[in-house]
MARMARVEX-155742 format. One record per residue (C-alpha): residue number from 0; y, z, x. Coordinates in steps of 0.25 Angstrom, whole numbers, plus 5000, padded with zeros to 4 digits. Last residue first. Layout:
N
+-----+------+------+------+
| seq |   c2 |   c3 |   c1 |
+-----+------+------+------+
| NUM |    Y |    Z |    X |
...
+-----+------+------+------+
This chain:
460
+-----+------+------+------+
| seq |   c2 |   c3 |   c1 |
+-----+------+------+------+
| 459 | 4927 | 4934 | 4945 |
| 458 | 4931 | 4948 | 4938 |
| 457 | 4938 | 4947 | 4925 |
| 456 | 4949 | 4954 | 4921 |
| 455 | 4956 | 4956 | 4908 |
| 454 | 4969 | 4952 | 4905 |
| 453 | 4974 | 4959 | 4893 |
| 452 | 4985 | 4953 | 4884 |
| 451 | 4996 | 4962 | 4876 |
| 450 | 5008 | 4956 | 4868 |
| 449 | 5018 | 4962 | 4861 |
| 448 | 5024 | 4953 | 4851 |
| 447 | 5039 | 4949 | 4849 |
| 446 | 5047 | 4942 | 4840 |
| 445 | 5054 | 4929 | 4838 |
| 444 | 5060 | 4925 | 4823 |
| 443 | 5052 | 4912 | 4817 |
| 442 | 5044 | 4919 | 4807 |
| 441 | 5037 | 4924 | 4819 |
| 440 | 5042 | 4919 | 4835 |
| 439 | 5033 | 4927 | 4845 |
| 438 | 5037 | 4932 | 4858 |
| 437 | 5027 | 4939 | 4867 |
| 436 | 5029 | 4952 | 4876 |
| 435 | 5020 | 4955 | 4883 |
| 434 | 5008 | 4966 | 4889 |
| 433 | 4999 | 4962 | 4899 |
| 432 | 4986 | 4970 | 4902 |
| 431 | 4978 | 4969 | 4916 |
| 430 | 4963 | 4969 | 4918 |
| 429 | 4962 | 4975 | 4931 |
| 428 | 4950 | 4987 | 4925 |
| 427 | 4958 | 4998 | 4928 |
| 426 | 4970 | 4992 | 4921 |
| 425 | 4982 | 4982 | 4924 |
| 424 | 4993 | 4981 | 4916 |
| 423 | 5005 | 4972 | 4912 |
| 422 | 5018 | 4971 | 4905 |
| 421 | 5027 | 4965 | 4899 |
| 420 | 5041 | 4965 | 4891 |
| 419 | 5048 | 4954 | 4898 |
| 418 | 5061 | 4953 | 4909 |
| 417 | 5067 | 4943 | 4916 |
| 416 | 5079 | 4944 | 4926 |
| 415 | 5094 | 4940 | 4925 |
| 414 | 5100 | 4951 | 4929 |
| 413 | 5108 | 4953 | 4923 |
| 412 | 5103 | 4943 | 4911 |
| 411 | 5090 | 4948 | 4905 |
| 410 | 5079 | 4938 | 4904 |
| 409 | 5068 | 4937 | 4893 |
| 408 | 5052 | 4936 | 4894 |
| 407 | 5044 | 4937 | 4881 |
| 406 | 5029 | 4931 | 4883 |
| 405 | 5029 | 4919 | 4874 |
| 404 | 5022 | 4910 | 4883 |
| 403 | 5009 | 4916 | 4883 |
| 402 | 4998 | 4915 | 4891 |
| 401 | 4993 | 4928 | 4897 |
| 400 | 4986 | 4928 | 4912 |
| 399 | 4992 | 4913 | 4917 |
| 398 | 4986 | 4913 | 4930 |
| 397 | 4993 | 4910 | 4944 |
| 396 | 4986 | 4905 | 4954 |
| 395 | 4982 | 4916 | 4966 |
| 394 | 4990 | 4922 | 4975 |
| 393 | 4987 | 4922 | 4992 |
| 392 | 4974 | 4923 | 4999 |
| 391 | 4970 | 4937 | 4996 |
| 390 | 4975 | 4934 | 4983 |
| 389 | 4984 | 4939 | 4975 |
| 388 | 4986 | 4938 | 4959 |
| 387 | 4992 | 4928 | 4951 |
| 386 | 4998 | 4930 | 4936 |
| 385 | 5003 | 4925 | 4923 |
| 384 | 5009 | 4930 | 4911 |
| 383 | 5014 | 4917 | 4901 |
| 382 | 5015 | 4903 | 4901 |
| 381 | 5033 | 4902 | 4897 |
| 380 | 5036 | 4911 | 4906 |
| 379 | 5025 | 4916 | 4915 |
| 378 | 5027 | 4931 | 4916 |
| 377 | 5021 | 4938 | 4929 |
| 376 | 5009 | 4944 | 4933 |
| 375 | 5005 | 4947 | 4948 |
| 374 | 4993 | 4951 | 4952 |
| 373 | 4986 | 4958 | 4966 |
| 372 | 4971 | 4962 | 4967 |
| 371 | 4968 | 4974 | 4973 |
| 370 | 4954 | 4976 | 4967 |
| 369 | 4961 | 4986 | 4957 |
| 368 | 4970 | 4975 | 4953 |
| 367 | 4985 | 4974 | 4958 |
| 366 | 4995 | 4971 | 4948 |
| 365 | 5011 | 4962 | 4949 |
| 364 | 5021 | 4960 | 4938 |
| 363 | 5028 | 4949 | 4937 |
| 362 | 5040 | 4948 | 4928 |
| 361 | 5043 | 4932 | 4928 |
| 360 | 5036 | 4920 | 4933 |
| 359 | 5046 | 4909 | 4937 |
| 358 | 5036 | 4905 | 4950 |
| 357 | 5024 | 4912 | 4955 |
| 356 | 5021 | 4919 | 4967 |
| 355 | 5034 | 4921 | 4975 |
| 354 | 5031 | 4928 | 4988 |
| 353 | 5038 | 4942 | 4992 |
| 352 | 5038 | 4944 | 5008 |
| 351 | 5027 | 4957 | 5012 |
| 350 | 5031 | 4971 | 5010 |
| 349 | 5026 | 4981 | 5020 |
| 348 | 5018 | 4993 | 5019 |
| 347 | 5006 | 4987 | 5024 |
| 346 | 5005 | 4977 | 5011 |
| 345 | 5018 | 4976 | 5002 |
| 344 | 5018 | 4963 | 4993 |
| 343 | 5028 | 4955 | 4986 |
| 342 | 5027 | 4944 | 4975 |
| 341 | 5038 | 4937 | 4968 |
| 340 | 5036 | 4929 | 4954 |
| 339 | 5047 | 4918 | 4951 |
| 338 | 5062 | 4914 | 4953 |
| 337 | 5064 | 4907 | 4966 |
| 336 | 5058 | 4893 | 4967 |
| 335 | 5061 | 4893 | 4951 |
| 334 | 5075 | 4892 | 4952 |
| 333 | 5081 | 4889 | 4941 |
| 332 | 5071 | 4896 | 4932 |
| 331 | 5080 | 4906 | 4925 |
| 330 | 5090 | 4896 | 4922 |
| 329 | 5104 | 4901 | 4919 |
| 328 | 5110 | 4889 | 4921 |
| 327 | 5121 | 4890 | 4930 |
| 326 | 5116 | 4905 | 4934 |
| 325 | 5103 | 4900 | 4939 |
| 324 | 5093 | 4912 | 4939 |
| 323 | 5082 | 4917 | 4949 |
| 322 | 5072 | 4926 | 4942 |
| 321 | 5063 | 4933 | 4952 |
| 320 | 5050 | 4940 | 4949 |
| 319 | 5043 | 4951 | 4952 |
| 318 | 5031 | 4955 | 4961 |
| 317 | 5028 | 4969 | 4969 |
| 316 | 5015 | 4971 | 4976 |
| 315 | 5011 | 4984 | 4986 |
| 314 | 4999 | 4987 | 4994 |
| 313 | 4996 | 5000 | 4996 |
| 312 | 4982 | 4998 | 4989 |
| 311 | 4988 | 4992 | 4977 |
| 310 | 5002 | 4993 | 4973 |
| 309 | 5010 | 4985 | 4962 |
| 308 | 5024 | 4982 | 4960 |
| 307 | 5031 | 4973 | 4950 |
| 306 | 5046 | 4971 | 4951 |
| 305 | 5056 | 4969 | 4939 |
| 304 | 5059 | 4954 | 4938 |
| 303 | 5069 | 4949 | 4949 |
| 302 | 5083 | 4945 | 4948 |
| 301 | 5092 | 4930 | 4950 |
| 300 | 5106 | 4924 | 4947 |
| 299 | 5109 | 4912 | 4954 |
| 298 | 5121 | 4904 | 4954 |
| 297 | 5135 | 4914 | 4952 |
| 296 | 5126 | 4922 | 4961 |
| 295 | 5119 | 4934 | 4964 |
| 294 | 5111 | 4935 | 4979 |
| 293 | 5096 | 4929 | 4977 |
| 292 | 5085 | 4938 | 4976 |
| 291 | 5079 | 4946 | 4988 |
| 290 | 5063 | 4951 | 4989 |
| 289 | 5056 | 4965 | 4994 |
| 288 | 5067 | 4973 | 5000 |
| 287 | 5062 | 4986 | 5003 |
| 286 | 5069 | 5000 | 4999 |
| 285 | 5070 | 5010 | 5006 |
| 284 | 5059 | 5020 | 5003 |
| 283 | 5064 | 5031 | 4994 |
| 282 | 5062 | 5046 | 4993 |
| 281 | 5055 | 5058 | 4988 |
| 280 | 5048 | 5061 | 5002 |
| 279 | 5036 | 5064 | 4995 |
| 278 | 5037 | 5055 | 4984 |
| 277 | 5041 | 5040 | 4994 |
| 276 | 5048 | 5033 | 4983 |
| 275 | 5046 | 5018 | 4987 |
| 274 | 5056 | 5005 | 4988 |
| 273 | 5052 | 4989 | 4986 |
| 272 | 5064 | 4979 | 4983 |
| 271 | 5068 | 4967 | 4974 |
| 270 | 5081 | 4961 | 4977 |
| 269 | 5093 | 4959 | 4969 |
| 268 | 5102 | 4949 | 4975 |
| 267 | 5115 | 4956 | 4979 |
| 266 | 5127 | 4954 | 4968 |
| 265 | 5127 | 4965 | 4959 |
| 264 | 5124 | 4971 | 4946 |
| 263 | 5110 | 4968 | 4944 |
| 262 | 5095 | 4969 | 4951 |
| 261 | 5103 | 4973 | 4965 |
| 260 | 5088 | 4980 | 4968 |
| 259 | 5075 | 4975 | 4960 |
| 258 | 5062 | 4986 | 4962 |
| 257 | 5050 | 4989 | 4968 |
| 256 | 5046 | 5004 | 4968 |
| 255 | 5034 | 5011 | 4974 |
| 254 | 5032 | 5025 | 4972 |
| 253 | 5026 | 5033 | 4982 |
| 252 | 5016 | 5044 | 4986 |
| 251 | 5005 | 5034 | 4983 |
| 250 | 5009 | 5023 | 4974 |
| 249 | 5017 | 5025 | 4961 |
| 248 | 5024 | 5013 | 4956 |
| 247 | 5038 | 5006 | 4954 |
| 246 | 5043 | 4995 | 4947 |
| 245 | 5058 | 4990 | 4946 |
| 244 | 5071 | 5000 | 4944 |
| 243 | 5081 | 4989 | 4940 |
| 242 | 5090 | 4988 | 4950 |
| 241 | 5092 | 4995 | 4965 |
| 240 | 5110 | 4992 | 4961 |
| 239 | 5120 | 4985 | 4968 |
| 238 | 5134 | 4989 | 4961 |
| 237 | 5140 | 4999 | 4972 |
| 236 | 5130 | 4998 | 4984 |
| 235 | 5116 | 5003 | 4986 |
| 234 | 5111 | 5013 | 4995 |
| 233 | 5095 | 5014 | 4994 |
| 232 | 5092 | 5029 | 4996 |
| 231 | 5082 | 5026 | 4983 |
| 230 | 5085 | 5040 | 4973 |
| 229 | 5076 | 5052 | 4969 |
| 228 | 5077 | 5062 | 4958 |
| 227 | 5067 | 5074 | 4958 |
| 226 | 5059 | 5083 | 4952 |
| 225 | 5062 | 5079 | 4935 |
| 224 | 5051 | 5089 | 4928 |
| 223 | 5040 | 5085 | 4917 |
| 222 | 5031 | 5092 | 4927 |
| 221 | 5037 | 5082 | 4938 |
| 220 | 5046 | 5071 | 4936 |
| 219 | 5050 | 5062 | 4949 |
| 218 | 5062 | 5055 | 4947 |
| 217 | 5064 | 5043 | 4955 |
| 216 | 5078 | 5032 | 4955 |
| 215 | 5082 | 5019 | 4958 |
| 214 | 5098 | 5015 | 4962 |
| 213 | 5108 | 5009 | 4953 |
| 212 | 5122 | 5008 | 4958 |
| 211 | 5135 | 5006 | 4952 |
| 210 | 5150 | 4999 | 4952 |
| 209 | 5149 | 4988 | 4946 |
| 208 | 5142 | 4983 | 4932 |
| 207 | 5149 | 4991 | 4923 |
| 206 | 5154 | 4979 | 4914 |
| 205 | 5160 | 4973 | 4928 |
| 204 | 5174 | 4979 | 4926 |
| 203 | 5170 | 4992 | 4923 |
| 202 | 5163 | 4992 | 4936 |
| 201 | 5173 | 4986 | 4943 |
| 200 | 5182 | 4996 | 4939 |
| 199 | 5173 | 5009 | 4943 |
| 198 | 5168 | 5000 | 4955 |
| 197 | 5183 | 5002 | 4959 |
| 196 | 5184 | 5016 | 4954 |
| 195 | 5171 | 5019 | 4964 |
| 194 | 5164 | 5029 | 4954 |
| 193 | 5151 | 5021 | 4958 |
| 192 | 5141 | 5022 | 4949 |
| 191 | 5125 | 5026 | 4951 |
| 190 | 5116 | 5022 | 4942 |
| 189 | 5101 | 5024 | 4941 |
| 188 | 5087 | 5019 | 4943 |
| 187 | 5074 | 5023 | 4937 |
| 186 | 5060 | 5030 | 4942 |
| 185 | 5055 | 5040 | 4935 |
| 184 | 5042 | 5049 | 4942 |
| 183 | 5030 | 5056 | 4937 |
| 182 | 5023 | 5069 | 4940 |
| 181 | 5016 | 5075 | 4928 |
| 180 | 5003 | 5067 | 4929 |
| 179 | 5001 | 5068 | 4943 |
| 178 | 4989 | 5060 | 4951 |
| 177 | 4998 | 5048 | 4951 |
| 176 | 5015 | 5051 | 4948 |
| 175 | 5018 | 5042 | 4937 |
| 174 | 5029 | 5032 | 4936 |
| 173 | 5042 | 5032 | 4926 |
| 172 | 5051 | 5020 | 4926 |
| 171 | 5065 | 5015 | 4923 |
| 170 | 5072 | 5026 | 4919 |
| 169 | 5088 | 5022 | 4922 |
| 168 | 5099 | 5031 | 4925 |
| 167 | 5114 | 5030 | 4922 |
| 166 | 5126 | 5030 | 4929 |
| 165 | 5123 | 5043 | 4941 |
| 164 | 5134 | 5048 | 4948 |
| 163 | 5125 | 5057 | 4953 |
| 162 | 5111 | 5056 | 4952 |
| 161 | 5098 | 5065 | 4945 |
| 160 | 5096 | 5079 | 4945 |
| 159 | 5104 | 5088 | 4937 |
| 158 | 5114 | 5077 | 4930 |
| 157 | 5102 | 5065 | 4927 |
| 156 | 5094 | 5075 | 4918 |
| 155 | 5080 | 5066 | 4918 |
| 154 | 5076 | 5073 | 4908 |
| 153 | 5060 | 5073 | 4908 |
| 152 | 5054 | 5075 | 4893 |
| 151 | 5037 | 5077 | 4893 |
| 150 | 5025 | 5073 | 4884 |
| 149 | 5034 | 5065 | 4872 |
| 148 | 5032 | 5067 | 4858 |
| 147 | 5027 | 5055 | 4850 |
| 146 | 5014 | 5054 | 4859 |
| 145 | 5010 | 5038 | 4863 |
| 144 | 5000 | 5035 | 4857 |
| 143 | 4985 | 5032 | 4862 |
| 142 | 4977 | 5041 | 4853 |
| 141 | 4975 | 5051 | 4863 |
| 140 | 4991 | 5051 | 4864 |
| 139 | 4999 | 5047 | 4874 |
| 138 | 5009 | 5051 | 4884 |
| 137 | 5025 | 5051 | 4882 |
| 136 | 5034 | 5056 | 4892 |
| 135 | 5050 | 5058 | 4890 |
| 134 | 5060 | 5055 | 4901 |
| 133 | 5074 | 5060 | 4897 |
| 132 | 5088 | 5055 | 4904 |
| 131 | 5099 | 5065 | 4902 |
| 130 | 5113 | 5058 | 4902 |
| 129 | 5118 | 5073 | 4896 |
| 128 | 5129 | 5064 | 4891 |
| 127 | 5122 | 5057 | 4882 |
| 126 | 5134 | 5047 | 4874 |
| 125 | 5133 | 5037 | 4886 |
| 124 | 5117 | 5035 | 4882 |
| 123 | 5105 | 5041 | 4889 |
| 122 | 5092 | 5032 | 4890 |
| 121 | 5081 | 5042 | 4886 |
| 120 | 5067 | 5039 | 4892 |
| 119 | 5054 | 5037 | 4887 |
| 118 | 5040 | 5039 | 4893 |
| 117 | 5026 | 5035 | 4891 |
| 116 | 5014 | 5040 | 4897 |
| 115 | 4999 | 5033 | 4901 |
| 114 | 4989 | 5041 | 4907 |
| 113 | 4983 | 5036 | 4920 |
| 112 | 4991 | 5046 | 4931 |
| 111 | 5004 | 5044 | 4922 |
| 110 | 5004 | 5028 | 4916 |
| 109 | 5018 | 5025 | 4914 |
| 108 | 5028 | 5022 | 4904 |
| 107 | 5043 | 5020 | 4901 |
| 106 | 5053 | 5021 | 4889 |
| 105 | 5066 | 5020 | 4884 |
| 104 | 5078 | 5027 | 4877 |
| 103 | 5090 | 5023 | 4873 |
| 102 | 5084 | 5026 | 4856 |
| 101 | 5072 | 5036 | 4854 |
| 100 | 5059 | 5025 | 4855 |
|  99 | 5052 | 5024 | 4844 |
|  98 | 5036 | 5023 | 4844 |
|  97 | 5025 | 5015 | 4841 |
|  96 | 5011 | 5017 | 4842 |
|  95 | 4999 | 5007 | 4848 |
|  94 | 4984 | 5010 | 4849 |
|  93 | 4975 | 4996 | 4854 |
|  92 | 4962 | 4994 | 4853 |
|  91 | 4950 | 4991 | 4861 |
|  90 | 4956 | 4993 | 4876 |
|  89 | 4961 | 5007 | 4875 |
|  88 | 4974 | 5001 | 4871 |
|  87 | 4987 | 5007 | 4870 |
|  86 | 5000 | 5003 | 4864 |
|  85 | 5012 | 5009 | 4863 |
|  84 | 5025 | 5003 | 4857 |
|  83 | 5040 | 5009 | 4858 |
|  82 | 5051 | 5008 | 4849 |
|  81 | 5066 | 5005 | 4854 |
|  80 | 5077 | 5008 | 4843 |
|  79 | 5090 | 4999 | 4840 |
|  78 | 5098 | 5010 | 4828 |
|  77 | 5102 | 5006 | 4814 |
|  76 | 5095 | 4995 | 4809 |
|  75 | 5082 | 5000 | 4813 |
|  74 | 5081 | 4991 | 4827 |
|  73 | 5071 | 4991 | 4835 |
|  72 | 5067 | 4988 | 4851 |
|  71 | 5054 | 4987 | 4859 |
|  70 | 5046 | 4996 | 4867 |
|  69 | 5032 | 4992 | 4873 |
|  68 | 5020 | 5000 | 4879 |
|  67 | 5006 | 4996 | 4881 |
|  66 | 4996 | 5003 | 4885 |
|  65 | 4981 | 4999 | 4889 |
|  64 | 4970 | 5009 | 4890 |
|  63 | 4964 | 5008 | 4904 |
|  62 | 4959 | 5023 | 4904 |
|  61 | 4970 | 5026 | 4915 |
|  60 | 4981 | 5018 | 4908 |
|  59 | 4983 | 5004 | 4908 |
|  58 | 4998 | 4999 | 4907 |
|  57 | 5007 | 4991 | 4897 |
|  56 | 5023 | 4987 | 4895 |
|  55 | 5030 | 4980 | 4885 |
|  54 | 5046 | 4982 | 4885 |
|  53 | 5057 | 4980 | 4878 |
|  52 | 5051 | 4973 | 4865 |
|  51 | 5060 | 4964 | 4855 |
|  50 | 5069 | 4969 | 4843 |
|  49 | 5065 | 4973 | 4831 |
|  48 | 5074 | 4976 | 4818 |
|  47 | 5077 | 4961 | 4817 |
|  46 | 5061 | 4956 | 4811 |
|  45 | 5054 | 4948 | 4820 |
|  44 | 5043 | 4961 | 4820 |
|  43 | 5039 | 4964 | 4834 |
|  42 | 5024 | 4963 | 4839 |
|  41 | 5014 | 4973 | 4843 |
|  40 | 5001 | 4971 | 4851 |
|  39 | 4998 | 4957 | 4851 |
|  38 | 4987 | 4953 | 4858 |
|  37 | 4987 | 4942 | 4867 |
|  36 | 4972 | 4936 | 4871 |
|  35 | 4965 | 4943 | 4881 |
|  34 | 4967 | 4935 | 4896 |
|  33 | 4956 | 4936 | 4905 |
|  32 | 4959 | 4938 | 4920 |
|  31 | 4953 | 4933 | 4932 |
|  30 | 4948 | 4944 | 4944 |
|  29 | 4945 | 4942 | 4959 |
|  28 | 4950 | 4929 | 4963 |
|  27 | 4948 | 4928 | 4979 |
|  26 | 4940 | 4916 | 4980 |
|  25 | 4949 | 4907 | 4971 |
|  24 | 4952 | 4903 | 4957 |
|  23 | 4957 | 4913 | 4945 |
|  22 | 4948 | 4910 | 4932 |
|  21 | 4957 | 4900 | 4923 |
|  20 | 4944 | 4898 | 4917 |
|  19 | 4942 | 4884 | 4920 |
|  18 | 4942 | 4887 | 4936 |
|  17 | 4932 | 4899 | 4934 |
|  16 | 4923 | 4887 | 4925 |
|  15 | 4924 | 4877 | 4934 |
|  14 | 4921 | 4886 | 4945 |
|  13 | 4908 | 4889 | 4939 |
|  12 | 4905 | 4877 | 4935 |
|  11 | 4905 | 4872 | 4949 |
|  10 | 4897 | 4885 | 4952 |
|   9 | 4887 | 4883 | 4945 |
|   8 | 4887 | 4867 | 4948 |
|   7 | 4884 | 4870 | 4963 |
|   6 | 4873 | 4881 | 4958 |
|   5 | 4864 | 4869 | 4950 |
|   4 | 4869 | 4860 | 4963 |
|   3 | 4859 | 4870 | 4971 |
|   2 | 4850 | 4871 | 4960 |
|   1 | 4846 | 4857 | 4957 |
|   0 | 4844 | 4855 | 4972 |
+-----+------+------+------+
């Protein structure tokens, strides 16, 4: 008898202490994770020659080191710069460099088949008439720097190859080709104008905002050689536009793409939509509708975050978040049954109806484990990063990963839509890596720290 209520009150202590613990309830938890505690890994002096970080990105290579990337801006006196941070950690310690950026350039990373590379690119300005776009790769060193010469130069030579009547062109990703290391692909958008004399007025009229269309863009670059240019067949109308680029990724013979259409510049609501690059036909998928915001008003003014897109086992997952704005007061939170986190999934080659999983969370991005496990992080204002993952049965509560209520977040106007330099990885052993931006008041003038946190997994 002593025995049986022995085991009774193991396991009611047992619970107690999983419950106390913050350890995630339910039958079909699998993992829990442990935050480390913040670590600063570089910080901006408050003095006026510094500006504030860009951008803040990480990702775990082959060997599971840990690298982070971030650009911020500087000024000499004479001239705005951008300079670039690397930092790599094998784990134990930590390697950083520093390097400056040439001035209108900026710069974009991958993983290649396992191996890290960075890559800057040249913005041409009006007095440049050559227009030439150059692509230059970086790898790194034993010692885990990044090289001060780079590996290989790709021009992007838009008058031989590229689109006519062409604006501008924006590079907005570069993504790997799996199992060869000297294939790799740009994706980006571009302009097209219309030389319609009534758009040519209006479009003067209207600050240049009429009177153009941007479409996304593939190039596929192979021995350090440009093989092909390839459009969507999506027709657009004068002054609509496919928007900011969004996420893609490499599965299979395709690449994946989710991205905002109608983001700016016109008056349909923007919408968030799925499309694939089939490479061996070399051609797009029309493009699916996977969620509709409201039509543009005097009233309400509303966008979507950047989508997030993961696959696992064919199975696709993309989250991003919706900001609905009250024009008369400019309250970002006015309607909070609208605005929030979004989830969709695609099982059996079709996409299932998006749910809302939490409410005024900004830039989700969303995981999947090696065990296939589904999780979405967003920003919690004001608390910090949380998160939930999937469950056979539905989502689970949501969990506040990194507590910190000074994570930076801002919003741009035009559209109105949040943005924060952050970023999160996952390694071979799913313990992901979070990357942020914190703001800190010294000497009562605001700077900013980059922030690294790792949560590590814990099996149940």
């Amino acid at each position: 008898m002593r025995r049986k209520y022995g085991k009774i009150l193991c396991v009611f202590l047992a619970g107690l202490f999983l419950n106390f613990t913050g350890i995630a309830r339910g039958d079909d938890v699998k993992t829990h994770y442990i935050s480390s505690k913040p670590l600063v890994l570089h910080s901006l002096p408050s003095e006026d020659p510094y500006t504030e970080y860009d951008s803040a990105e990480i990702f775990a290579d082959a060997n599971n080191n840990i690298i982070v990337l971030s650009s911020f801006g500087f000024s000499n006196g004479e001239r705005d710069e951008k300079r670039m941070s690397l930092f790599v950690s094998d784990g134990r310690t930590w390697v950083n460099s520093e390097s400056i950026l040439p001035q209108y350039t900026d710069w974009h990373r991958m993983v290649n088949n396992g191996i890290f590379q960075a890559y800057t690119v040249n913005i041409p300005q009006i007095e440049d008439r050559s227009h030439v776009q150059k692509v230059s790769v970086y790898n790194l060193t034993r010692d885990m720097r990044l090289f001060s010469e780079p590996a290989q130069i790709i021009e992007m030579d838009e008058n031989k190859k590229a689109f006519k009547q062409e604006g501008s062109r924006v590079i907005m990703k570069l993504l790997p080709s799996r199992g060869n290391p000297n294939k790799f692909f740009i994706l980006g958008y571009y302009t097209e104008y219309s030389l319609n004399p009534l758009d040519l007025i209006r479009r003067v009229t209207s600050a240049g905002h009429w009177g153009f269309v941007t479409k996304p863009f593939l190039t596929t670059v192979e021995q350090n050689k440009i093989t092909g240019y390839y459009t969507t067949s999506e027709k657009l109308e004068i002054n609509e536009n496919s928007g900011e680029l969004g996420i893609s990724l490499v599965k299979g013979a395709k690449i994946h793409h989710a991205g905002i259409k109608y983001r700016e510049y016109c008056n349909n609501p923007p919408v968030i939509q799925y499309s694939s690059f089939d490479l061996f036909k070399n051609n797009w998928t029309e493009p699916v509708e996977l969620f509709k915001g409201y039509k543009r008003s005097e009233e309400i003014f509303d966008s979507f975050s950047i989508p997030s897109l993961a696959c696992y086992n064919g199975n696709f997952y993309c989250a991003w978040s919706w900001t609905v704005v009250d024009t008369a007061t400019n309250d970002r939170h006015a309607l909070p049954k609208d605005s929030g986190v979004y989830f969709c999934n695609k099982t059996n080659d079709q996409w299932n109806k998006p749910i809302k999983i939490a409410d005024l969370g900004i830039l989700p991005q969303v995981f999947v484990d090696s065990y296939g496990t589904v999780y979405i992080f967003w920003i919690d204002r004001g608390k910090g990063l949380s998160y939930k993952y999937k469950t056979p049965t539905g989502w689970s509560d949501t969990f506040l990963a990194v507590k910190d209520a000074a994570i930076r977040t801002k919003e741009t106007d035009l559209p109105v839509s949040p943005v924060s330099p952050f970023g999160i990885a996952v390694d071979k052993d799913n313990n992901f890596h979070v990357i942020y931006i914190r703001e800190t008041v010294r000497k009562n003038k605001a700077t900013e720290d980059l922030v690294y946190v790792n949560l590590k997994c814990t099996k149940r």
